[in-house]
C-alpha positions as CSV (number, residue, x, y, z in Angstrom):
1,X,54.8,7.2,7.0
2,X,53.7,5.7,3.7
3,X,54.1,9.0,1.1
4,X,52.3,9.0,-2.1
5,X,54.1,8.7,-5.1
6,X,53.4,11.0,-8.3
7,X,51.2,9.4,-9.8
8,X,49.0,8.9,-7.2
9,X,49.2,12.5,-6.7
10,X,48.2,13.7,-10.4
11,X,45.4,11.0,-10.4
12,X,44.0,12.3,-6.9
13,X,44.9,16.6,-9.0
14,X,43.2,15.0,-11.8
15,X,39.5,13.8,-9.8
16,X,39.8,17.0,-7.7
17,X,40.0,19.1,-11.0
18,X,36.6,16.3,-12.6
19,X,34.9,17.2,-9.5
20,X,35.2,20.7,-9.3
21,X,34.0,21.4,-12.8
22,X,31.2,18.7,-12.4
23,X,30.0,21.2,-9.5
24,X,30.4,24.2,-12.1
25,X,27.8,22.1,-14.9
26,X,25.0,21.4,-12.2
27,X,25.3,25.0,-10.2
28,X,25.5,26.4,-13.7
29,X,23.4,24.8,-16.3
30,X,19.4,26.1,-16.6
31,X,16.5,24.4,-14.7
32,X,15.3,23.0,-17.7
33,X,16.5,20.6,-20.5
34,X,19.1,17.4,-19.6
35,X,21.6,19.6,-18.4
36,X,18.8,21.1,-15.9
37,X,16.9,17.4,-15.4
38,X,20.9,15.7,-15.0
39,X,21.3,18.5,-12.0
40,X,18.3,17.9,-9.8
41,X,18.7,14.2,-10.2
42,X,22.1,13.9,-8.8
43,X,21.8,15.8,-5.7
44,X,21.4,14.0,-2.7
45,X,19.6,16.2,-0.5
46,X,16.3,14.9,1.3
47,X,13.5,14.4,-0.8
48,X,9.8,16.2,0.2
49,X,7.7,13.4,-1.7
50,X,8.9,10.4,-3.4
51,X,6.1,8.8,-6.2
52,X,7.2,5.4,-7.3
53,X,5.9,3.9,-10.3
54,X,5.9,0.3,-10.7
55,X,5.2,-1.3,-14.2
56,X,4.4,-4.9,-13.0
57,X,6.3,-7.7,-15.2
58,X,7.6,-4.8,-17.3
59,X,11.0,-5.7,-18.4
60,X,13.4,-4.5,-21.3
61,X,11.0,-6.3,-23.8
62,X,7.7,-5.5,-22.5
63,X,9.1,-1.5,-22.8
64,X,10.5,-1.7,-26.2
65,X,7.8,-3.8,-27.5
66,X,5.3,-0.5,-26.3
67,X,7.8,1.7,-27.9
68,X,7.9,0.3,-31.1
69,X,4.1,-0.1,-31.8
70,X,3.2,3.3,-30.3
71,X,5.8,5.7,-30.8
72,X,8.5,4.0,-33.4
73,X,11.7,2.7,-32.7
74,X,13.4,5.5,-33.1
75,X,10.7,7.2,-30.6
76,X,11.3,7.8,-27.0
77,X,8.3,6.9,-24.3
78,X,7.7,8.7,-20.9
79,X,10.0,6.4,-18.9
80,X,12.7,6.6,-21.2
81,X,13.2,10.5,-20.5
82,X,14.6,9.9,-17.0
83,X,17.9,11.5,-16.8
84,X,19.5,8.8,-14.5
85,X,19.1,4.8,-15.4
86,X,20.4,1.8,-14.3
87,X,19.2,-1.9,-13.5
88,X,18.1,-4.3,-10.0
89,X,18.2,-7.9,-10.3
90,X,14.8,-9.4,-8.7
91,X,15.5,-12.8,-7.1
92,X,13.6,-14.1,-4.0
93,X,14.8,-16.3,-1.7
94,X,14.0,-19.7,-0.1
95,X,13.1,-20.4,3.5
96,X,17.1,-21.3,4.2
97,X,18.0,-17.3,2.5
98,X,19.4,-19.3,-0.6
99,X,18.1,-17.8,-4.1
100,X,15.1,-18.1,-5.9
101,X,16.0,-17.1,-9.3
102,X,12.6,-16.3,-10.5
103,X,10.1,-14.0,-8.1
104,X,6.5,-13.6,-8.0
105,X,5.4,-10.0,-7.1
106,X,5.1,-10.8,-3.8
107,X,8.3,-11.4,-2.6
108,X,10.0,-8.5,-5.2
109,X,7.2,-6.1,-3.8
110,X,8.4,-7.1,-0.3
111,X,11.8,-6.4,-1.7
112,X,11.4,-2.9,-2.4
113,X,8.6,-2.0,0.3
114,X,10.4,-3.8,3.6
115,X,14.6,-3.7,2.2
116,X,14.2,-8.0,2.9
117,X,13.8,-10.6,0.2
118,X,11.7,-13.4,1.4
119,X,9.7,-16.0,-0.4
120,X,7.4,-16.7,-3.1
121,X,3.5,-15.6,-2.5
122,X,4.6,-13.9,1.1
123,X,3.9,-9.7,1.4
124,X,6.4,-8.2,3.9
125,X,7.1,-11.2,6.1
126,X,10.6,-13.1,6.5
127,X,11.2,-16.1,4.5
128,X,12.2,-18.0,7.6
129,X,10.2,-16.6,10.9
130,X,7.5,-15.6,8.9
131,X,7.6,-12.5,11.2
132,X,6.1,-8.8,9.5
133,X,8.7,-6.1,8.8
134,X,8.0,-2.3,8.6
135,X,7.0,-1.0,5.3
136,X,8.4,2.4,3.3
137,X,4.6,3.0,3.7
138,X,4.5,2.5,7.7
139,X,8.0,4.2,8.0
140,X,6.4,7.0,5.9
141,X,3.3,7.7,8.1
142,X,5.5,7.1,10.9
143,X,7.7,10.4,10.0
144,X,4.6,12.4,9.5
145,X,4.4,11.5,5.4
146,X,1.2,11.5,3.7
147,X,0.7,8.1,1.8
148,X,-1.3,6.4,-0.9
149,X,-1.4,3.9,-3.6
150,X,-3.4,3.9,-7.0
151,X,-3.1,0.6,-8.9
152,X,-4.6,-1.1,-11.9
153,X,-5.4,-4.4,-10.0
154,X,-7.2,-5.3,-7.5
155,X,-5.7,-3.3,-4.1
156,X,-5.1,-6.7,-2.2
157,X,-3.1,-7.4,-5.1
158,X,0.7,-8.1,-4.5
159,X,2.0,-4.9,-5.7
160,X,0.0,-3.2,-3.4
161,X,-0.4,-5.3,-0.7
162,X,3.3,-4.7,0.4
163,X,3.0,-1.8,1.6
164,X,-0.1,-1.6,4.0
165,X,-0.1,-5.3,5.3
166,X,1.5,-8.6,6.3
167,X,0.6,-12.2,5.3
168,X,2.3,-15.5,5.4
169,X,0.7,-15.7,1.6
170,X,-0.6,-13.4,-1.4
171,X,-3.9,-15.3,-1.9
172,X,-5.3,-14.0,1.6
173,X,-6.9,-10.7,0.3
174,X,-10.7,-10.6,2.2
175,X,-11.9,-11.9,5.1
176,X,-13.4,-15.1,3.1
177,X,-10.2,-15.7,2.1
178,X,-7.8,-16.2,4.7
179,X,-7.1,-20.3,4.0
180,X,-3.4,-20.4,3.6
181,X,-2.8,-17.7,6.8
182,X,-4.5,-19.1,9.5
183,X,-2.3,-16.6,12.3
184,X,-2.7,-13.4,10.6
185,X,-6.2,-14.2,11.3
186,X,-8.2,-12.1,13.8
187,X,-9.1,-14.7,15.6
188,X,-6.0,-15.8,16.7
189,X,-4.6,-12.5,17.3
190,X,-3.3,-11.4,13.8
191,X,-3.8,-8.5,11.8
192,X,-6.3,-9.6,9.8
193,X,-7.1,-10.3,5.6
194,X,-4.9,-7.9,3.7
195,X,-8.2,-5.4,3.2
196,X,-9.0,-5.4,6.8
197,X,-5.3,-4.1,6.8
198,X,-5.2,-2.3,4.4
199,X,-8.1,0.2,5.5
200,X,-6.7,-0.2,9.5
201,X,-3.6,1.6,7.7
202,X,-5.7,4.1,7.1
203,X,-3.2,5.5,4.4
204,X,-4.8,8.4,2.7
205,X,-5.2,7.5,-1.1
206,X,-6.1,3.6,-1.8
207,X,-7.1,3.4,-5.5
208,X,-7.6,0.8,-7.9
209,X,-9.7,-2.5,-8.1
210,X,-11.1,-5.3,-6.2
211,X,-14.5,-4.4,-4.8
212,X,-15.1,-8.1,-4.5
213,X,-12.5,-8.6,-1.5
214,X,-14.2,-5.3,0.1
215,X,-17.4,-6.2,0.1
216,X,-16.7,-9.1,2.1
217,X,-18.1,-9.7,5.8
218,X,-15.2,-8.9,8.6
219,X,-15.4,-12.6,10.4
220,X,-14.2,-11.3,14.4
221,X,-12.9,-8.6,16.4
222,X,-14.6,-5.2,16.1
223,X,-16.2,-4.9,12.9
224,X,-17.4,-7.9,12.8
225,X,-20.5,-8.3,10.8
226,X,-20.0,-5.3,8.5
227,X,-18.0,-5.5,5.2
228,X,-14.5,-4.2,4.8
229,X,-15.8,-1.0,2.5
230,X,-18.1,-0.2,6.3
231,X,-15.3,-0.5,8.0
232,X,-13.8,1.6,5.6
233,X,-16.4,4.2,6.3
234,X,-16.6,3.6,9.9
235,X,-12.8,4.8,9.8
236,X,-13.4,7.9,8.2
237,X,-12.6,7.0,4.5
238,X,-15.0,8.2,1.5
239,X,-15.4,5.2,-1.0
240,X,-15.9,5.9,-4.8
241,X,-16.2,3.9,-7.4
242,X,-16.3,5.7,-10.4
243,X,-14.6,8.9,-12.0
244,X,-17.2,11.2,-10.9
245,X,-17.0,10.5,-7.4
246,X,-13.1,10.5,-7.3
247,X,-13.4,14.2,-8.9
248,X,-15.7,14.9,-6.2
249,X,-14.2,13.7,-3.0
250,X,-13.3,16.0,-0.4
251,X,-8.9,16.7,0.7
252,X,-8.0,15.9,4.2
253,X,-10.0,12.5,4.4
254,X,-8.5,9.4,2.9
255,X,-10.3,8.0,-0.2
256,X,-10.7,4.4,-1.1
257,X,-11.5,3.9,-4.6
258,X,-12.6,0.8,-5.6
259,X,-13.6,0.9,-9.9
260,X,-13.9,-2.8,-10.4
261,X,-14.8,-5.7,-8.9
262,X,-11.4,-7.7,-9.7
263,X,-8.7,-5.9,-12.0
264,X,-9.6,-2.8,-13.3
265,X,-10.1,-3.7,-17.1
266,X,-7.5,-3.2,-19.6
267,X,-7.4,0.2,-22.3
268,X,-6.9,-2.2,-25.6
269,X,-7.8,-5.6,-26.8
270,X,-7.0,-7.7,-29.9
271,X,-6.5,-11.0,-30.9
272,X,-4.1,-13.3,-28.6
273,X,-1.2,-14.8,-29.6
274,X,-1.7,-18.4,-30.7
275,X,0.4,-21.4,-31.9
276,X,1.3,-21.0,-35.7
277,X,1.0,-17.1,-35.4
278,X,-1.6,-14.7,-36.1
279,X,-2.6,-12.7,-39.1
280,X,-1.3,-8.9,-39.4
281,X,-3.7,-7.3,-36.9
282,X,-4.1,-3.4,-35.3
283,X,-5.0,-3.5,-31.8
284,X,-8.3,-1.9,-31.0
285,X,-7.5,1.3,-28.3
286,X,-10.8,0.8,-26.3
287,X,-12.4,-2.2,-24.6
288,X,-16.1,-2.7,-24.4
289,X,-15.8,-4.9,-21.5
290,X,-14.5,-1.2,-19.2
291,X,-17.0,1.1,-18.6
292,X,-16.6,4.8,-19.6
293,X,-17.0,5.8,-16.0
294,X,-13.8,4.4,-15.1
295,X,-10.8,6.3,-14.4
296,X,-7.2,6.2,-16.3
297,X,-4.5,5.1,-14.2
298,X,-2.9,8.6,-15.0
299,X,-6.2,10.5,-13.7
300,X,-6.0,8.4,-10.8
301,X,-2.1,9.1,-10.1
302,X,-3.3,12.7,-10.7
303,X,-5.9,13.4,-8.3
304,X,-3.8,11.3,-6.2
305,X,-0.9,13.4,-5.8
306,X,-3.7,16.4,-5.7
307,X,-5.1,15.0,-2.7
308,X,-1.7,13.8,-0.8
309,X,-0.4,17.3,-1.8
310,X,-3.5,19.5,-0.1
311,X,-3.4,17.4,2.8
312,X,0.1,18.3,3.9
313,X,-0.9,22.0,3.2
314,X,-3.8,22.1,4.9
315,X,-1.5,19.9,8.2
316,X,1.3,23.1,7.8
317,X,3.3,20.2,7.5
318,X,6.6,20.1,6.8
319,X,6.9,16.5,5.4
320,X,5.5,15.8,1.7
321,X,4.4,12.4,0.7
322,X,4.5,8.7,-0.3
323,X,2.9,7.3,-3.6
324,X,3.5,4.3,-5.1
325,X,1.7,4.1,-8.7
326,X,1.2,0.1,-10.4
327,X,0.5,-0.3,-13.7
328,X,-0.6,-4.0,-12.9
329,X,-2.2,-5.6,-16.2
330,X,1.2,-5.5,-18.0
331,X,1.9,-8.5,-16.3
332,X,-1.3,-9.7,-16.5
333,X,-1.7,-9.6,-20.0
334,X,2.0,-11.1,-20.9
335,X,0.3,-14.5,-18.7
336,X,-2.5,-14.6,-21.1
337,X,-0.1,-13.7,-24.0
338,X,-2.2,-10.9,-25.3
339,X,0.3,-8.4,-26.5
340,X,-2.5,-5.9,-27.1
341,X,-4.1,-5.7,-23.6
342,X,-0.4,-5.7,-23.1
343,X,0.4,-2.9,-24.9
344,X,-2.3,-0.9,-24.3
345,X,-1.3,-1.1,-20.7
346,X,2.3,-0.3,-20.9
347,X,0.8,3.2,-22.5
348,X,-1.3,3.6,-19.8
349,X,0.9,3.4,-17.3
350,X,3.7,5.7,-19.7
351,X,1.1,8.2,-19.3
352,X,1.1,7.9,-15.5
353,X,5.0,8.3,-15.6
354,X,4.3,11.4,-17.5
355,X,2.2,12.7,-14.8
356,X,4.8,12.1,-12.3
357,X,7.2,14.2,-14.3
358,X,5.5,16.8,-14.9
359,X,4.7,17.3,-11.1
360,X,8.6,16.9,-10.2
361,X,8.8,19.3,-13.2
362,X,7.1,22.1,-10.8
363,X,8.5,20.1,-7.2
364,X,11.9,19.4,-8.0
365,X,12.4,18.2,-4.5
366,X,9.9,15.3,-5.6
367,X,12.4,11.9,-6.2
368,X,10.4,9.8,-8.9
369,X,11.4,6.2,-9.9
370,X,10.4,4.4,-12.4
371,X,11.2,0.4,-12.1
372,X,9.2,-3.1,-12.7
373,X,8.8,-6.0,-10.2
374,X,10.1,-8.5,-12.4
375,X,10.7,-9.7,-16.3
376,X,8.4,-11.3,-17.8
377,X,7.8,-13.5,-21.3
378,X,6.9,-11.3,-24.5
379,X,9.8,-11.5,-26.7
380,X,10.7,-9.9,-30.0
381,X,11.3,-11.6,-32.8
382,X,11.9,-12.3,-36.4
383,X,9.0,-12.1,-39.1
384,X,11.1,-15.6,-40.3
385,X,10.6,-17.3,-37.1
386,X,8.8,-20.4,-35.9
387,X,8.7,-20.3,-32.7
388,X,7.5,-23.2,-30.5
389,X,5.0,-21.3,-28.6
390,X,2.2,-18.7,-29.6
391,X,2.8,-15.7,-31.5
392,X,1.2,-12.7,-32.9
393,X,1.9,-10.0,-35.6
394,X,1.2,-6.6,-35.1
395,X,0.8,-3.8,-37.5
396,X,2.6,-1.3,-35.6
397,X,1.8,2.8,-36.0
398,X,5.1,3.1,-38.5
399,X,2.9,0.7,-40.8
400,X,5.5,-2.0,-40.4
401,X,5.1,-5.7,-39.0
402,X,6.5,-7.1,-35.9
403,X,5.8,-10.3,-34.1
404,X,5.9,-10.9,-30.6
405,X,6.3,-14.6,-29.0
406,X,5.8,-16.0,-25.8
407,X,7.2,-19.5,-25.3
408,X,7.8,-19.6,-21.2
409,X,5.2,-22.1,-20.7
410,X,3.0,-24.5,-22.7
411,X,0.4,-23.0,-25.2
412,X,-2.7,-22.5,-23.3
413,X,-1.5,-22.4,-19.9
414,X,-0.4,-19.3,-17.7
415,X,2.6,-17.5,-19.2
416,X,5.7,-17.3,-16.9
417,X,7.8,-14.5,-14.9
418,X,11.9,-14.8,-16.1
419,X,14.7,-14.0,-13.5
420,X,16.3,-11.3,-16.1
421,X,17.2,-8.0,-14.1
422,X,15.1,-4.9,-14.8
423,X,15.4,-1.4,-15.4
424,X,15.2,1.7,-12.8
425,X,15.5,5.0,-13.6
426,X,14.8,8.2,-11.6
427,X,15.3,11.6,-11.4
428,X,15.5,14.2,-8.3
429,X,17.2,13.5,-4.8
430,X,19.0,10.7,-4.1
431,X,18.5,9.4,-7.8
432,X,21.9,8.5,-8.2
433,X,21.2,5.6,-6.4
434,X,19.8,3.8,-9.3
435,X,22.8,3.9,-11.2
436,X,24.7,0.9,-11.6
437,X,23.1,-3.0,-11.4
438,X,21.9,-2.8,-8.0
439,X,19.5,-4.7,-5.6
440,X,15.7,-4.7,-5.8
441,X,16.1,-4.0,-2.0
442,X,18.5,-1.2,-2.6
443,X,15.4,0.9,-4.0
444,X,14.1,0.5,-0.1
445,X,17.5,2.2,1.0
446,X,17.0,4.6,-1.7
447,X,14.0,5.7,-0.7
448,X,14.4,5.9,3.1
449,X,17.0,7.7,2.3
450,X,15.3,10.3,0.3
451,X,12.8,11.0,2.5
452,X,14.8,10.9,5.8
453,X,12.7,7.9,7.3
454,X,13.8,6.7,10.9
């Protein structure tokens, strides 16, 4: 029998000893401050409710340019306050399995949502069989979870989409719109456009954007003839559409909130980027073009975890819930290389993270992870520089000038996604899991995990 030598042995003394007074630190130290935040997020107990937060096409720069106008560079956002942080790469895959460097948000949202990478434009589908796979969402109502999403784009939106349907491609959103998936359509025994699936789910919270796809005649089956927001209704949800109506809407029903006909406006504006630069410019923190009566994407993570919250009460349930939280015109704004719009919703969405928080703050069996589909093209750089593409300067609120490029695709056409790995970060049970460069489809694992799903 192999014995083990002595140093072995004081290495093996030596771990014991680490182990025993890590235990001593996180029964020890207070509930709150890092010691207290450090604690909760390393246990790896089950998890009540799990709210993800997805910053779509926020990568390292898209944070620390959002940092440095609004808060300094020495300042801290929301998201940077997690106690735990690590990184996911993001490829897809190609029909065969073999990488796709660069993802779309379809295929990383099917990453994350269904623990399987597929293939450009598909929403929780394989890459080769083109066959649907459960969703954290499914999996969540399954095990008795209440569930809900609350984006800033439309809610047949990518992001979205993953997690309450299935369809061969992104672009099939409404009944009108089914082109590109001919077998998910009713008529040939599929599930349907991914509203008419998206309502069928009947998760409890849908908020966000996209009237337009709602308001769409159903083609076949059984509510043919009526738009997807009547089906909706038929189904038992209460649709809003504006602030007021979300305050007013009753717990224990599902909700669909639809506040925009397309994506739900952006917070700022300012002047583009353009080719030769701009001129020194403030971005303005209000957009004309949004009406007041719409909510923030923090009000709207706030009444939604109000509304997931008093259902499970009012079940006696023992089970919490599901939320997954997009703040989707970060992206958006990085294609049109605005880097105000872009700004403006990075904040936005920093302010949802601080809602989240401060409701683990209060739940600390609440696991809450903060992550981004992909990286996009706003980079940082020198006042000096020339760059090839379009460019802005900002003023930033430390009264000094930055300028911000983005050179991943021609000027005038559609800024691109880049393949760079993202951040995670998380705090509460099981949020040791982000630690590390992991897989986008580890954060599946990770939450499945957390919330015990089978």
């Amino acid at each position: 029998m192999h014995r083990p030598g002595r140093r072995h042995v004081t290495i093996a003394t030596a771990l014991a000893a680490a182990t025993a007074a890590a235990v001593v630190v996180t029964t020890t130290a207070g509930a709150s401050g890092p010691e207290g935040q450090a604690r909760n997020a390393i246990k790896s107990g089950k998890a009540k409710n799990v709210i993800l937060l997805i910053g779509d096409g926020m990568g390292d720069s898209e944070i620390t340019l959002a940092r440095d106008y609004t808060v300094g560079a020495n300042g801290r956002l929301n998201m940077d306050k997690f106690p735990l942080t690590g990184a996911y790469t993001t490829y897809a895959v190609h029909a065969d399995g073999t990488p796709d460097y660069v993802t779309d948000s379809a295929a990383s949202g099917t990453g994350w949502a269904t623990g399987v990478k597929t293939v450009n434009g598909r929403i929780s589908k394989t890459p080769g069989t083109d066959k649907a796979v459960p969703t954290l969402l499914e999996l969540a109502q399954k095990n008795g979870y209440a569930t809900g999403s609350v984006t800033t784009a439309e809610l047949t939106d990518a992001t979205p989409a993953v997690l309450a349907s299935h369809a061969t491609d992104r672009s099939c959103q409404g009944p009108a719109d089914m082109a590109k998936c001919p077998s998910d359509t009713i008529a040939r025994g599929g599930p349907g456009s991914i509203a008419e699936q998206s309502v069928n789910h009947k998760a409890d919270v849908l908020l966000g954007g996209g009237k337009q796809r709602f308001d769409q005649k159903v083609t076949d089956g059984a509510y043919k003839g009526l738009t997807v927001t009547e089906q909706a209704q038929k189904l038992g949800y209460q649709v809003v559409t504006d602030n007021a109506g979300l305050k007013n809407v009753t717990a224990g029903k599902p909700v669909l909130g639809l506040f925009a006909p397309g994506n739900v406006p952006t917070e700022w504006t300012g002047k583009p980027a353009a080719v030769g630069g701009t001129d020194p410019q403030r971005c303005v923190t209000s957009n004309p073009n949004r009406p007041a009566a719409t909510p923030s994407l923090a009000d709207s993570a706030a009444k939604a975890i109000q509304l997931l919250e008093t259902k499970q009460k009012q079940r006696h349930s023992r089970q919490g819930f599901f939320l997954q939280i997009e703040g989707a015109s970060i992206d958006k704004q990085d294609h049109a290389a605005d880097p105000c719009g872009q700004i403006g919703e990075t904040a936005a969405f920093d302010r949802a993270v601080k809602v989240a928080r401060a409701y683990a703050a209060a739940h600390p069996d609440t696991l809450v992870v903060t992550t981004a589909d992909h990286g996009h093209t706003s980079q940082i750089v020198p006042l000096e520089a020339t760059p090839p593409g379009m460019s802005a300067t900002l003023v930033t609120d430390e009264g000094q000038q930055l300028k911000v490029n983005y050179s991943t695709n021609t000027p005038g056409r559609s800024q691109e996604h880049t393949g760079t790995e993202v951040r995670i970060a998380a705090q509460g049970p099981q949020a040791y899991r982000v630690l590390g460069v992991t897989n986008q489809t580890d954060l599946f694992t990770t939450i499945r995990e957390a919330l015990r799903l089978r």
